[in-house]
N, C-alpha and C positions, 0 to 999 in steps of 0.2 A: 780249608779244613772244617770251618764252623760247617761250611753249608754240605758238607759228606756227610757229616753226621747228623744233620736233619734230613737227608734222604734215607741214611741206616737206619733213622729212628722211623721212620714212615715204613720204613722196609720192613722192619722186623714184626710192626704190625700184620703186614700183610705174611708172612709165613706163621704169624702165630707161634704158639708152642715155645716163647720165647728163649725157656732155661734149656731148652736143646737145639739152638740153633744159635752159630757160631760166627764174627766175621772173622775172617781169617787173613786177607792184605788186599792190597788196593792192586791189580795186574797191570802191565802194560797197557797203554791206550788207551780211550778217552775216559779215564777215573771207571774204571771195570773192578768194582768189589767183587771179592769172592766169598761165596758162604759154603759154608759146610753143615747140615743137619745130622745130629748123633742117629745112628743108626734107627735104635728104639723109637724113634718120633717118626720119622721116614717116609713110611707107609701115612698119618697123619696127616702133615704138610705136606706129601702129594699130590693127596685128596682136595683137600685145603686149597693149593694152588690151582688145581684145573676144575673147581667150579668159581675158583679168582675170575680166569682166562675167558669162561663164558658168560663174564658178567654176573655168576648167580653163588656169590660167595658171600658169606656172613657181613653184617650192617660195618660193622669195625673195618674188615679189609677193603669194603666199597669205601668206603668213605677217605681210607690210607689211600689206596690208587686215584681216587682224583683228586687228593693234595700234591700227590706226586706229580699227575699231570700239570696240576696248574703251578708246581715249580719251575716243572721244566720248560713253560712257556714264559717264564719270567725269565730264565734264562737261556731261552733259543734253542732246545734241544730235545729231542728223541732216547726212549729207551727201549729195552727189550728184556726180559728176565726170561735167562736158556738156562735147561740143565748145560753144563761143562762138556763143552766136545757133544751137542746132542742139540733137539730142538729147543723152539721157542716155546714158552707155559704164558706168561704174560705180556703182553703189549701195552706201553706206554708212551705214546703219539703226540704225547706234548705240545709241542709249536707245530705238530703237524694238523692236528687235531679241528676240522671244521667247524666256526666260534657259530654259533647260533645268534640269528639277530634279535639284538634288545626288542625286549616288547614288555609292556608296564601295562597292567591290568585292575582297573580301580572293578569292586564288585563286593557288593553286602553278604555277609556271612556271619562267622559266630567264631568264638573261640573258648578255650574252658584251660583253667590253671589257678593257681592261687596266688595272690595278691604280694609280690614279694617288695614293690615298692611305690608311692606316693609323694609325688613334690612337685615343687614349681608355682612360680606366684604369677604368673598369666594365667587368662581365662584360661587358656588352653593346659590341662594339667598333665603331664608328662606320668604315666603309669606303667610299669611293669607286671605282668601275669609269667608264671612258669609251670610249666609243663608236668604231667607223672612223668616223662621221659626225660625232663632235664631242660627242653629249649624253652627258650625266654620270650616272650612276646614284649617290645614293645610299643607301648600302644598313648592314645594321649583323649584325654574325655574333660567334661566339662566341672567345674569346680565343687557343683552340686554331686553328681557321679561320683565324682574323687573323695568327697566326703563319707558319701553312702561304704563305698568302697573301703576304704583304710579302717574301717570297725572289723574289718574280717582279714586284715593283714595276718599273713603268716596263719592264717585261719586255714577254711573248707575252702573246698573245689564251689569257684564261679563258673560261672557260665558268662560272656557278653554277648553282645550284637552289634554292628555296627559295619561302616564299610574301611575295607581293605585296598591296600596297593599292595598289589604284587608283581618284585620282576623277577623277569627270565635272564639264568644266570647264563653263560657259554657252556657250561658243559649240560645246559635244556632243565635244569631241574627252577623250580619257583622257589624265591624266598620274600619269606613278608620287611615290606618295608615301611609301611606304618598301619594305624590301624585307630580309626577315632570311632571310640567307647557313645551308643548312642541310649543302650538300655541295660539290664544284667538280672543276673537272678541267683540265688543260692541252692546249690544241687543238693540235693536230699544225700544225704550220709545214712545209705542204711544196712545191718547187719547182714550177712549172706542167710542166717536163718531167717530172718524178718522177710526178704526178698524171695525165698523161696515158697513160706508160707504164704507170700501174697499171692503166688505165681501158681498156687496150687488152690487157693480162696476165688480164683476166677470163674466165673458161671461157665459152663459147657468146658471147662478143662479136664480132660481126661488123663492127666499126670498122675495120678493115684490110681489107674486102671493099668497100665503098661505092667508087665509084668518083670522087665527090664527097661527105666528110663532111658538108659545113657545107651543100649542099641538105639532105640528110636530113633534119640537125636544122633546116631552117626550115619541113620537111613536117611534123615534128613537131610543131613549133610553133603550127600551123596548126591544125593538127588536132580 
């Protein structure tokens, strides 16, 4: 029973629209939920679902469909989400699912977040950076670093450098698995008006000549 409702609760991620979408009972045969979507929402969660099915569905429902996948490789099994009496909207392949082979990738890079924690009495000092998005680095640098570093906890956006391990998870996507702090820097905090003024103080910038900026930059864009 626990684990139905951590698949309803993954589920319901994925239809979204949560306050009009309904479970309704568990069917005959292998644990087959039914939902029901209020009409009003309908058209929505349809939508919703069949850019699920192509892969090109919003960050939240990617991310619900392959917790679900990787549930149901913990426990042996296959799904499919069909409208009732009609086809199939989403596939979920679970144990069927071909695991990509490990592969662990050390390679110097940078990363940028704010300093959420500092500790550890080895040289090597266990440090945390977090994201504008939320994810957490963590990372471990040397006691001098750690030092420089925790003046700006819970402060501005850093910048570090250093080299990274990264591996390849089964479902192909990379996650950092450590990451040792070799230099850093403090990113400039500056106003959007400040930023624009600068960006309009540049020699040969013709941003004060357009007669509409923001066409420009959408010909740009285009381009």
């Amino acid at each position: 029973m626990k684990r139905l409702a951590e698949y309803l609760a993954r589920l319901a991620v994925v239809f979204g629209y949560q306050d009009r979408v309904y479970f309704m009972k568990v069917r005959k045969g292998s644990a087959v939920p039914e939902i029901h979507v209020h009409a009003t929402a309908a058209p929505k969660v349809q939508a919703r679902l069949e850019l699920v099915g192509v892969g090109q569905g919003p960050d939240d429902a990617t991310q619900s469909v392959q917790h679900i996948n990787a549930m149901l490789r913990e426990d042996n099994a296959s799904a499919t989400l069909r409208v009732k009496g009609g086809a199939m909207i989403v596939n979920f392949p679970g144990c069927k699912t071909p695991l990509a082979d490990e592969a662990v990738v050390h390679e110097a890079g940078e990363l940028v977040g704010s300093v959420i924690r500092v500790g550890g009495k080895d040289d090597t000092v266990p440090l945390h950076l977090q994201d504008t998005d939320g994810t957490i680095y963590r990372c471990n640098t040397s006691r001098t670093l750690a030092r420089e570093l925790a003046r700006h906890l819970f402060g501005d956006l850093v910048r570090v450098q250093g080299m990274g391990k990264w591996r390849r998870t089964p479902e192909r996507a990379w996650e950092l698995d450590a990451f040792q702090i070799k230099s850093w820097e403090l990113l400039e905090q500056a106003h959007l008006e400040d930023a624009i003024e600068a960006l309009r103080n540049i020699e040969g910038s013709q941003w004060n000549s357009f007669a509409d900026p923001q066409a420009e930059l959408r010909k740009l864009r285009e381009a």
